[in-house]
PDB file with one MODEL, atoms N, CA, C and O in Angstrom:
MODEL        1
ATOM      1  N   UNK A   1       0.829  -1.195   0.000  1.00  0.00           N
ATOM      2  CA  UNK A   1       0.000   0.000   0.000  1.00  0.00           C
ATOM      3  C   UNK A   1       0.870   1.253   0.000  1.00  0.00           C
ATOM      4  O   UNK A   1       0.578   2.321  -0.539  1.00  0.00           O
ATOM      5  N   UNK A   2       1.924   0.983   0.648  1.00  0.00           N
ATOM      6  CA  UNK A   2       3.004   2.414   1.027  1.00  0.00           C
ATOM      7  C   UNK A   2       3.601   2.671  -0.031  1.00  0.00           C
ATOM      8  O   UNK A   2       3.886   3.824  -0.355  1.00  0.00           O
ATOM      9  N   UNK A   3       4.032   1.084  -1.105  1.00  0.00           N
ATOM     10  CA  UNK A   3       4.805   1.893  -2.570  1.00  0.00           C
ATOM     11  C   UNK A   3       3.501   2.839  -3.384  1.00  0.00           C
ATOM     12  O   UNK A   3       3.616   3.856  -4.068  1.00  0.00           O
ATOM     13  N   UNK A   4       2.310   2.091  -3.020  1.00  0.00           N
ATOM     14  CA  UNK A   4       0.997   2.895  -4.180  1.00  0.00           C
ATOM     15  C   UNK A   4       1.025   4.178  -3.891  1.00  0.00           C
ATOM     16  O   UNK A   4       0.763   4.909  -4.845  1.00  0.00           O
ATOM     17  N   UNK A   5       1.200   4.567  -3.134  1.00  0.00           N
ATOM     18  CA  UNK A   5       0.763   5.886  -2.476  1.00  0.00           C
ATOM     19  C   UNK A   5       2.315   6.295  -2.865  1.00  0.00           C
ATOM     20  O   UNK A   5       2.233   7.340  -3.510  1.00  0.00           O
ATOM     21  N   UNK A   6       3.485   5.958  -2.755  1.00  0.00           N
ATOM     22  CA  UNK A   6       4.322   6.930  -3.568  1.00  0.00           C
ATOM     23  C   UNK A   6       4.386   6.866  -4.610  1.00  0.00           C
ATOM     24  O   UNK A   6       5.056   7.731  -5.173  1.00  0.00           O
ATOM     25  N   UNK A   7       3.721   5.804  -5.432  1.00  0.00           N
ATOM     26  CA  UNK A   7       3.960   5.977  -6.682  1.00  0.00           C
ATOM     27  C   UNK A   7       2.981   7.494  -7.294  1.00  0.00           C
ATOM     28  O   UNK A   7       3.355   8.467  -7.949  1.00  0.00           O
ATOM     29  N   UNK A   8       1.531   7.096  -6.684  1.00  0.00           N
ATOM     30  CA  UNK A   8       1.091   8.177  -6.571  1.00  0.00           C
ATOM     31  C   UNK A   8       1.230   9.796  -6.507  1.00  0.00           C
ATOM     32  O   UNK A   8       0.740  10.697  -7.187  1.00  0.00           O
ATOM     33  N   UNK A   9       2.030   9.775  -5.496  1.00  0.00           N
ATOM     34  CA  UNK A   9       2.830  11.088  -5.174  1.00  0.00           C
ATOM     35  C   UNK A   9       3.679  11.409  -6.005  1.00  0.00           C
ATOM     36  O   UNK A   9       3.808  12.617  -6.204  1.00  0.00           O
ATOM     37  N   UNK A  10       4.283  10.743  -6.540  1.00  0.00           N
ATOM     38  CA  UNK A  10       5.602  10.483  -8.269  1.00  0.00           C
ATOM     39  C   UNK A  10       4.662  10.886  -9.014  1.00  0.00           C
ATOM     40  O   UNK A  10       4.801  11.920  -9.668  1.00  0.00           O
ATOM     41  N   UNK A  11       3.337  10.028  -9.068  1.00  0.00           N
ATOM     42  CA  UNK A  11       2.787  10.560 -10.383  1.00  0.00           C
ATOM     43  C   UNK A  11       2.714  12.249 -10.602  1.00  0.00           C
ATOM     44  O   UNK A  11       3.120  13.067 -11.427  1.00  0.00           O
ATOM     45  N   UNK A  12       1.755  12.243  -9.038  1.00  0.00           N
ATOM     46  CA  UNK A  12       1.560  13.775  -9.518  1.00  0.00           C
ATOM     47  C   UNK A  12       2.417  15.395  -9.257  1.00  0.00           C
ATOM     48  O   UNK A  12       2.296  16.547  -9.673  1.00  0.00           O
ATOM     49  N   UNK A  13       3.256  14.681  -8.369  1.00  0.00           N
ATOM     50  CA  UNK A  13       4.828  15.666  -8.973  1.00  0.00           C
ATOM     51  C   UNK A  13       4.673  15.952 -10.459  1.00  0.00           C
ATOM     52  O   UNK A  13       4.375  17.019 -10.994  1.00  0.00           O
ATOM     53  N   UNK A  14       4.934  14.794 -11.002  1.00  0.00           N
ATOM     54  CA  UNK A  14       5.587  14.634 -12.441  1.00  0.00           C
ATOM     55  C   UNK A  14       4.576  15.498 -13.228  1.00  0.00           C
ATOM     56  O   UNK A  14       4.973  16.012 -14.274  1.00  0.00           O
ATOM     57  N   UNK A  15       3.055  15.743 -12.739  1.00  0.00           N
ATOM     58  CA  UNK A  15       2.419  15.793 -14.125  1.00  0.00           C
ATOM     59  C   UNK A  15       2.050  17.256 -12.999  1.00  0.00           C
ATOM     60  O   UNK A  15       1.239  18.061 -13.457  1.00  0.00           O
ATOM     61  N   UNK A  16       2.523  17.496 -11.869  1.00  0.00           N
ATOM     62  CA  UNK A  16       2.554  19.360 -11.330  1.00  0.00           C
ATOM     63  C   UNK A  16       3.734  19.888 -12.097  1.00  0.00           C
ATOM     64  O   UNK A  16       3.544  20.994 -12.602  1.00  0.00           O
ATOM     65  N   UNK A  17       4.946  19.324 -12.299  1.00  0.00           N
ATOM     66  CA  UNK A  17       5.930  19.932 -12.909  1.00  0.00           C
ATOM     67  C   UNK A  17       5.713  20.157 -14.489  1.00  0.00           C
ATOM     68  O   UNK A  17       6.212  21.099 -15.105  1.00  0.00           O
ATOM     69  N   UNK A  18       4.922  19.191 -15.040  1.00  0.00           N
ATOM     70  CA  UNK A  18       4.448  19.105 -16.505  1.00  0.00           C
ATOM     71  C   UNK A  18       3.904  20.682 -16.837  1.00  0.00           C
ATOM     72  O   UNK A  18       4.287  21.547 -17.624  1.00  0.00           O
ATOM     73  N   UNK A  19       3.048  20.625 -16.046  1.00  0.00           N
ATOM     74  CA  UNK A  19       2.096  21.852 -15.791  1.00  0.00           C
ATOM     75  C   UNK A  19       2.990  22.720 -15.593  1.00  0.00           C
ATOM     76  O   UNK A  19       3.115  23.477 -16.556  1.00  0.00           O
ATOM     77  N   UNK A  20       3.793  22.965 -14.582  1.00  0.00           N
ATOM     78  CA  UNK A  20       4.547  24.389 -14.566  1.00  0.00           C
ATOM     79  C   UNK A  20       5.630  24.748 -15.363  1.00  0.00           C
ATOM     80  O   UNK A  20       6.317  25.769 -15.383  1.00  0.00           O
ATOM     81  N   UNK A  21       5.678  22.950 -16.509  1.00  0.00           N
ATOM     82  CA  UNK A  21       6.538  24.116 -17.538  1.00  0.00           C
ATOM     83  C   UNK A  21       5.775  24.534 -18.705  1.00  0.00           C
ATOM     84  O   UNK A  21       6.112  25.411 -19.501  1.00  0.00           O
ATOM     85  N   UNK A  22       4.816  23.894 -18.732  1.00  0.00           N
ATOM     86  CA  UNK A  22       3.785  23.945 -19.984  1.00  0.00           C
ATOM     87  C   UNK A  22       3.331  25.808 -19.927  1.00  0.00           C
ATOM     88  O   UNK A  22       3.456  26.649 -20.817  1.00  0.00           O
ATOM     89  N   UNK A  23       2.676  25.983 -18.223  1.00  0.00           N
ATOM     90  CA  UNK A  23       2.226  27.323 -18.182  1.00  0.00           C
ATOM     91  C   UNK A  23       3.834  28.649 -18.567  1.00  0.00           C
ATOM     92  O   UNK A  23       3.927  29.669 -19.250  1.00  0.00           O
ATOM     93  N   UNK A  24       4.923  27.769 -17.583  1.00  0.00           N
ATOM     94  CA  UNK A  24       5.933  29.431 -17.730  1.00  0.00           C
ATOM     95  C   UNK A  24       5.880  29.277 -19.432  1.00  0.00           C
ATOM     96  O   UNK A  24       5.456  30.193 -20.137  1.00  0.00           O
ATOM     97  N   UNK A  25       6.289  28.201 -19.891  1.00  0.00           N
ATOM     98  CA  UNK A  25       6.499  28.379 -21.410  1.00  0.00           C
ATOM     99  C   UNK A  25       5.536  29.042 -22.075  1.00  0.00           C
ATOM    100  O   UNK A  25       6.152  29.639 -22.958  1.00  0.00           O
ATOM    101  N   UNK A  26       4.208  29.334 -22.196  1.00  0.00           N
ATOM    102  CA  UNK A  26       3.337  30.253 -22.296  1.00  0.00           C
ATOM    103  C   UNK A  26       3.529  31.541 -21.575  1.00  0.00           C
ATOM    104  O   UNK A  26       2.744  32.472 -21.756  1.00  0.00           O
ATOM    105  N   UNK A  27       4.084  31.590 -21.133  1.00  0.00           N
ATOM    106  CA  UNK A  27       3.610  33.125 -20.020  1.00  0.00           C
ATOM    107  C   UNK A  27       5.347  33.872 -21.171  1.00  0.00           C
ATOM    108  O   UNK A  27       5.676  34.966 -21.630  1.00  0.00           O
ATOM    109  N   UNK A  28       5.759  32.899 -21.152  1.00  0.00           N
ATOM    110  CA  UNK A  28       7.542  33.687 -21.890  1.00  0.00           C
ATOM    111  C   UNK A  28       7.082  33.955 -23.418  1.00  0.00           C
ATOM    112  O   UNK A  28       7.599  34.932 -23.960  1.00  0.00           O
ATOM    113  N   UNK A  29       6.187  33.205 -24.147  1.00  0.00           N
ATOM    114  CA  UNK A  29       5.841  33.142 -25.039  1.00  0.00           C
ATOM    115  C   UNK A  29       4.697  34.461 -25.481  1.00  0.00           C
ATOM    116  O   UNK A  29       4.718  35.189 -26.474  1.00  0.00           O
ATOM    117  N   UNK A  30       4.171  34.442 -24.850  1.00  0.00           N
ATOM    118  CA  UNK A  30       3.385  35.397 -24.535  1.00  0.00           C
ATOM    119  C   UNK A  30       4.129  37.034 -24.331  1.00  0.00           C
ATOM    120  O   UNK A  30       3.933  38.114 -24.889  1.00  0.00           O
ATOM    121  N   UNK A  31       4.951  36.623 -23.364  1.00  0.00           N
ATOM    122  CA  UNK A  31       6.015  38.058 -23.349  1.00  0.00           C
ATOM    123  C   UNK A  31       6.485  38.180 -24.470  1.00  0.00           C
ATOM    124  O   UNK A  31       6.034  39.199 -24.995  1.00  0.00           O
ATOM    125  N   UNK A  32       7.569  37.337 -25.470  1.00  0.00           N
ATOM    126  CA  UNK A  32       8.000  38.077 -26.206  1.00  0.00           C
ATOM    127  C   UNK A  32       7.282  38.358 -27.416  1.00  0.00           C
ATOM    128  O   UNK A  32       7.795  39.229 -28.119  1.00  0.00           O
ATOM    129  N   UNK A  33       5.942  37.697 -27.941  1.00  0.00           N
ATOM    130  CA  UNK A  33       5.144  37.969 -28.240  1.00  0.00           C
ATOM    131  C   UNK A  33       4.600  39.603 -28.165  1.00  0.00           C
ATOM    132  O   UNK A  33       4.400  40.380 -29.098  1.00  0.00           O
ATOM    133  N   UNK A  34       4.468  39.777 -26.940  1.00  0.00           N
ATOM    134  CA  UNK A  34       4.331  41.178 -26.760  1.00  0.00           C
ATOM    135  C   UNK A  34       5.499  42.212 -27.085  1.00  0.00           C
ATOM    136  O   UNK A  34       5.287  43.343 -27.521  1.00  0.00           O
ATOM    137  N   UNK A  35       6.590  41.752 -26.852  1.00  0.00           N
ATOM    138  CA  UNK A  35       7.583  42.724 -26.931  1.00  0.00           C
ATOM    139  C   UNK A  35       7.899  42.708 -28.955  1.00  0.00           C
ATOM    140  O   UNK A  35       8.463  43.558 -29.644  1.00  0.00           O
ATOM    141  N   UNK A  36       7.298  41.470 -29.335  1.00  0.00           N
ATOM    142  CA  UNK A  36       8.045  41.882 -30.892  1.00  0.00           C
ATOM    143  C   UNK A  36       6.779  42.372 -31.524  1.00  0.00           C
ATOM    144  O   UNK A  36       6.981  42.666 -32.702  1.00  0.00           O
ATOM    145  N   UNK A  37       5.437  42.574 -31.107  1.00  0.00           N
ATOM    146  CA  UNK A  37       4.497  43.665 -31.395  1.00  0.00           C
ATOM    147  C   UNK A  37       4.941  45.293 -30.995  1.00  0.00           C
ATOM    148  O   UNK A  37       4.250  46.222 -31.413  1.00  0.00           O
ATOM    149  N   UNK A  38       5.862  45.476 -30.353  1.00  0.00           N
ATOM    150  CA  UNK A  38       5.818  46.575 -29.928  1.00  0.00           C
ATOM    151  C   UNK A  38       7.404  46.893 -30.703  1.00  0.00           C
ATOM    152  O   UNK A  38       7.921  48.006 -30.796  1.00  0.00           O
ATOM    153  N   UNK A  39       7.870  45.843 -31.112  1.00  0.00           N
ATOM    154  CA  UNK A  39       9.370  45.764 -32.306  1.00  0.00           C
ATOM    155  C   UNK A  39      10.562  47.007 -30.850  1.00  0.00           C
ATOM    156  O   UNK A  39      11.115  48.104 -30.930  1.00  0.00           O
ATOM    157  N   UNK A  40      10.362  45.684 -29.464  1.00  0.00           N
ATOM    158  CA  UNK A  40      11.702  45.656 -28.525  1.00  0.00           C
ATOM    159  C   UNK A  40      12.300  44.663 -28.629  1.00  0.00           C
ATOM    160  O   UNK A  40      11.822  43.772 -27.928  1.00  0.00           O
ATOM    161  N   UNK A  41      13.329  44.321 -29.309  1.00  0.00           N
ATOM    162  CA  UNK A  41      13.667  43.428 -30.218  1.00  0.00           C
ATOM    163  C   UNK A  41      14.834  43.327 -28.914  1.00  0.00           C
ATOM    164  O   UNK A  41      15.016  42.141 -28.641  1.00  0.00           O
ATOM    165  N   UNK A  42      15.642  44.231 -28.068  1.00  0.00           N
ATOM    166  CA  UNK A  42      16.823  43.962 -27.209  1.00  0.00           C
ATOM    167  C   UNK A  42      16.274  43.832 -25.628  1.00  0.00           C
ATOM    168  O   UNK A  42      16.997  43.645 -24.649  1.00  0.00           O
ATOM    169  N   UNK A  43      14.767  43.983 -25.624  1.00  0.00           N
ATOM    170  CA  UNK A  43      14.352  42.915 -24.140  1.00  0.00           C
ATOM    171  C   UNK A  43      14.344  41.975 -24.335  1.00  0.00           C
ATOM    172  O   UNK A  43      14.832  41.241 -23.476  1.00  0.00           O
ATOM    173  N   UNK A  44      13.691  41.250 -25.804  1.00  0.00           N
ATOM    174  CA  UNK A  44      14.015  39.820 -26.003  1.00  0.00           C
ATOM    175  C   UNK A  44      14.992  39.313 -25.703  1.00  0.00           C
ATOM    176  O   UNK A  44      15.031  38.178 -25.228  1.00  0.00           O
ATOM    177  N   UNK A  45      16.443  40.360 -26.003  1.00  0.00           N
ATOM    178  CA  UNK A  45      17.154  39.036 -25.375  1.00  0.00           C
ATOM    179  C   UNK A  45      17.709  39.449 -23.945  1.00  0.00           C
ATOM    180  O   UNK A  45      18.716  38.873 -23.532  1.00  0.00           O
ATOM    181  N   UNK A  46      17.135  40.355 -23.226  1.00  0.00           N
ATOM    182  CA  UNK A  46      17.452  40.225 -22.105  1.00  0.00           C
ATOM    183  C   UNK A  46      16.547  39.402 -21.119  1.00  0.00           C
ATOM    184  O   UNK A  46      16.906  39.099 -19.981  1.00  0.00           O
ATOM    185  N   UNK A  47      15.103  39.010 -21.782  1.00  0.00           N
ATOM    186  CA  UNK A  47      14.466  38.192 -20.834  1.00  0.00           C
ATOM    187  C   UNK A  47      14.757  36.877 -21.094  1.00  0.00           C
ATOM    188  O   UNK A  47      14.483  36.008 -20.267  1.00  0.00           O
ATOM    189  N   UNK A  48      15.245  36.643 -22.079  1.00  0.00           N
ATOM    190  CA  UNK A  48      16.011  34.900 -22.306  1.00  0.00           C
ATOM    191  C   UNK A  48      17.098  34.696 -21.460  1.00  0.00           C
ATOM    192  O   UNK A  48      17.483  33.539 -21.288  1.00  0.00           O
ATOM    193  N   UNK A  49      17.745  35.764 -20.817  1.00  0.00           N
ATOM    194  CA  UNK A  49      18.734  35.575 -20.152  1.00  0.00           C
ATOM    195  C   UNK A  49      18.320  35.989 -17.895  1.00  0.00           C
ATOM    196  O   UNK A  49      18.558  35.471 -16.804  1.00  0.00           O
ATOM    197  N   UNK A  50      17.753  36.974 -18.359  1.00  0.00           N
ATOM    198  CA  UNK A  50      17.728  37.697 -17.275  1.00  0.00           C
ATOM    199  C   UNK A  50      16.307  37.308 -16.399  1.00  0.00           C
ATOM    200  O   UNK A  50      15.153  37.408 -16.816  1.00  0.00           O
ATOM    201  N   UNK A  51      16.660  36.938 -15.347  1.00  0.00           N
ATOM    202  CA  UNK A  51      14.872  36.356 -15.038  1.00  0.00           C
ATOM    203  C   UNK A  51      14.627  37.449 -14.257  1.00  0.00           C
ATOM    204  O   UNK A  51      13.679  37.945 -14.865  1.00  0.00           O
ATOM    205  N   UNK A  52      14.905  38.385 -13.027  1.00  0.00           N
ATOM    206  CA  UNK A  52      14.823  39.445 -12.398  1.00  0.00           C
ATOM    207  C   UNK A  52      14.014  40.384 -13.791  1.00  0.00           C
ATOM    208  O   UNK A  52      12.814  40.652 -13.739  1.00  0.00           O
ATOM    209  N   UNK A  53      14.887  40.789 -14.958  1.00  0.00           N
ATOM    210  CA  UNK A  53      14.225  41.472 -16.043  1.00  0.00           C
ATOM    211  C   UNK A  53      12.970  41.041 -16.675  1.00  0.00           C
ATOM    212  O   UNK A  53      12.160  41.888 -17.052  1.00  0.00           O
ATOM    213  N   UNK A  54      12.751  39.768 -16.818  1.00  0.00           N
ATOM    214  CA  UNK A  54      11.765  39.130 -17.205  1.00  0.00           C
ATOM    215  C   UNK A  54      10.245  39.098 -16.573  1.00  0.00           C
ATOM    216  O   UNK A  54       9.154  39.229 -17.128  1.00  0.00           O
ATOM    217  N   UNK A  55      10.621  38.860 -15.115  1.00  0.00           N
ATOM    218  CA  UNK A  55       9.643  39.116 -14.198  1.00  0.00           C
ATOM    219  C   UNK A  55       8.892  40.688 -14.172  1.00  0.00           C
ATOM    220  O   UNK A  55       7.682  40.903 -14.104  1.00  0.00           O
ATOM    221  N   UNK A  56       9.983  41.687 -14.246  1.00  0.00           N
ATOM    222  CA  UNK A  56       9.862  42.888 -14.333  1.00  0.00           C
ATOM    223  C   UNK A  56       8.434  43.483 -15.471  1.00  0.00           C
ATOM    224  O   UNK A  56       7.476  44.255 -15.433  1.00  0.00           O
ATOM    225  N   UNK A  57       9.335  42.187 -16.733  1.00  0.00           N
ATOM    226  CA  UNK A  57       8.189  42.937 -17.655  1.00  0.00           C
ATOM    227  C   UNK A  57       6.968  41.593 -17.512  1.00  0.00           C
ATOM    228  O   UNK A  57       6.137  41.687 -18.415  1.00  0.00           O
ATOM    229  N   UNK A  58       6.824  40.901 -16.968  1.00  0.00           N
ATOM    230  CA  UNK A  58       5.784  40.101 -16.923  1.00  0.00           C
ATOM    231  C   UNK A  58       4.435  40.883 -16.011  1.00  0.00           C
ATOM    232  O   UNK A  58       3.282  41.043 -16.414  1.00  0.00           O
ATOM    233  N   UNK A  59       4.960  41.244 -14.816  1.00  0.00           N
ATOM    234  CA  UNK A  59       4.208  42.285 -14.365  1.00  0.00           C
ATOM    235  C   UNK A  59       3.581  43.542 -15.153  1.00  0.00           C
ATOM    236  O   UNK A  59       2.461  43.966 -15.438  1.00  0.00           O
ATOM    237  N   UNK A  60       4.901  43.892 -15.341  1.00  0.00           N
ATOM    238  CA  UNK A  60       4.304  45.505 -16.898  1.00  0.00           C
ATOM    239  C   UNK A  60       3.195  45.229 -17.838  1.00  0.00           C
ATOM    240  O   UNK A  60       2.240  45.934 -18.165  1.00  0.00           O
ATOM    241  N   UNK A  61       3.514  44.152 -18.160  1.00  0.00           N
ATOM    242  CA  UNK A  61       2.592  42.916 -19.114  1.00  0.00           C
ATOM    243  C   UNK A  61       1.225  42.823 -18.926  1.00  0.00           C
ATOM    244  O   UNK A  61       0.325  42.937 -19.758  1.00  0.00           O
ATOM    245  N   UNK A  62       1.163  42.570 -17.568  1.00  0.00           N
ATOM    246  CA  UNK A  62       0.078  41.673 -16.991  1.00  0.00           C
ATOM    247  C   UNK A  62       0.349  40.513 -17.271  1.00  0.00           C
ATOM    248  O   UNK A  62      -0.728  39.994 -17.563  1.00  0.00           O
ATOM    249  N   UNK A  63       1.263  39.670 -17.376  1.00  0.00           N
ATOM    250  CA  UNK A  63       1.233  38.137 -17.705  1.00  0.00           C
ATOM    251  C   UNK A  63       1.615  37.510 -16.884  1.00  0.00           C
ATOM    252  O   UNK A  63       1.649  36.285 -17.006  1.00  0.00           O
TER     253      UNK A  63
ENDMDL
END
């Protein structure tokens, strides 16, 4: 019964982490999305690098 229940717990790690890369990968996607509508072509590459900057404009964003 004790392995089911961790396997369990494995499972749904695995498919919470699925989820939180599925959503950031949207939310980044979404940013630079926004930024190459607005043709800021050198935040792009500072939010590929910079996560402090990234966050910055995710807020600005709303995203």
């Amino acid at each position: 019964m004790c392995e089911y229940i961790d396997f369990l717990e494995a499972r749904g790690e695995a498919r919470g982490e699925e989820r939180g890369i599925t959503i950031g990968e949207t939310r980044l996607g979404n940013l630079i999305q926004a930024l190459l509508k607005e043709k800021k072509f050198s935040e792009i590459d500072a939010v590929s690098t910079n996560r402090k900057r990234r966050h910055e404009l995710y807020k600005q964003y709303g995203i």
